[in-house]
N, C-alpha and C positions, 0 to 999 in steps of 0.2 A: 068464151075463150076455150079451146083446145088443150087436153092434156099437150100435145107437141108443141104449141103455143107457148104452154107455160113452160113447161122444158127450154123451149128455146131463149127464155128471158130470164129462165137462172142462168144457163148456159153464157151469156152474155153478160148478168151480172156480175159472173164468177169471173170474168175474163177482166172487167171496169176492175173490179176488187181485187184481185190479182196485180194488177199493173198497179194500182195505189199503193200495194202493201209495198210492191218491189222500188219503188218510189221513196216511201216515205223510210222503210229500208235504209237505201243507198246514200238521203239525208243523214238521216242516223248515224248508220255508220261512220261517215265523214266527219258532224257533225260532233258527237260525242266522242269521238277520237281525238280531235283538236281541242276537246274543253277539256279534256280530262290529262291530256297533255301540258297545256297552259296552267292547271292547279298542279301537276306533279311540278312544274318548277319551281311554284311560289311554294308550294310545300317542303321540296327537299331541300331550300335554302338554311334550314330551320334546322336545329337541334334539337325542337320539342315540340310534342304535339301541334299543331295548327288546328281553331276550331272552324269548324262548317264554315259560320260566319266570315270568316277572314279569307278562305278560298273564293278564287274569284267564280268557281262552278261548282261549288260546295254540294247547294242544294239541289240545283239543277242536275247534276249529277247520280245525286240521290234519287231522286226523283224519274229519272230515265237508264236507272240501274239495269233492271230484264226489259226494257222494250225491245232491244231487237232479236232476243231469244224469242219474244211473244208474239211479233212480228213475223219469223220463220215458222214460226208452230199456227198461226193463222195461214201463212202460206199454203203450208202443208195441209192443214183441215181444208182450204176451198179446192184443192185439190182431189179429195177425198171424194168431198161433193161433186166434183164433176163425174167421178165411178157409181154415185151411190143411186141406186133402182129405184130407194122408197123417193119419191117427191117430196113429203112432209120432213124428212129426214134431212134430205138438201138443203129446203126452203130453212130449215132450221140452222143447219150448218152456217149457212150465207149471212144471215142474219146476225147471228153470232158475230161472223167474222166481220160483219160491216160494224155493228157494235165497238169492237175491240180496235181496228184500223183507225175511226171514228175516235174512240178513247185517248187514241196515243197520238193520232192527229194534231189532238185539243193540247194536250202535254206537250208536246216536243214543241210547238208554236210559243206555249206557254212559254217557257224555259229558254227560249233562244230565239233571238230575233233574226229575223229575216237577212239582215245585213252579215251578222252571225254564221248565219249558214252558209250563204254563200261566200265569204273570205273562209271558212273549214273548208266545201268545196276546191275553192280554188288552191289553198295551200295544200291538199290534200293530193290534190291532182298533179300541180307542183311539183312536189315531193316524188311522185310516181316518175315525171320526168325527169329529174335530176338524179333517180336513180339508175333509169337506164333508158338509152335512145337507140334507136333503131339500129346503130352501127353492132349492138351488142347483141340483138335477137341472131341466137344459132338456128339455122333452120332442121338442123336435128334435134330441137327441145320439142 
């Protein structure tokens, strides 16, 4: 195999891992947006304290506290990697970052089911349209 070879199969894996992050990302986001909104209710009903336990995404919460801070900052590193001369330096970077995608992957699956994510998705989406529809977009924004 070819120094360009190999170049060209980080170059691609960087693109697979890229598109995963911004993925599991856009889950995310949606995702831990609508759990963390669902505990703000049951929580602010309350006068006192609320422990973990009693929130309905307590710990899940906890738990996917900086993923998508870590998520953006892997973004940002396989990017890096696509500038970066050394090979070894890349191959190292990618790897990293597949690690860490790989990590939060496992987590966020953990923590939220399937069914879960996509009703966040969809209320999430939802919400974007009930905020504003096409009659409102100025074409001077």
């Amino acid at each position: 195999m070819s120094i360009n070879d190999i170049s060209s199969q980080i170059e691609s894996t960087i693109e697979e891992l890229t598109e995963q992050a911004e993925n599991l990302k856009e889950n995310a986001e949606a995702t831990i947006g609508y759990a963390q909104h669902i505990n703000n209710e049951v929580v602010n009903r309350y006068d006192h304290y609320v422990p973990l336990d009693d929130q309905p995404y307590g710990e899940e919460l906890v738990r996917t506290d900086d993923m998508i801070e870590e998520i953006e900052s892997v973004i940002a590193d396989l990017e890096q990697a696509r500038e970066e001369e050394d090979l070894s330096k890349a191959i190292a970077i990618v790897k990293n970052a597949e690690d860490v995608i790989n990590e939060h992957q496992d987590t966020f699956e953990d923590c939220f089911s399937e069914a879960f994510i996509q009703e966040a998705k969809k209320e999430t989406s939802d919400d974007w349209d009930d905020v504003r529809d096409e009659s409102d977009w100025d074409e001077d924004d």
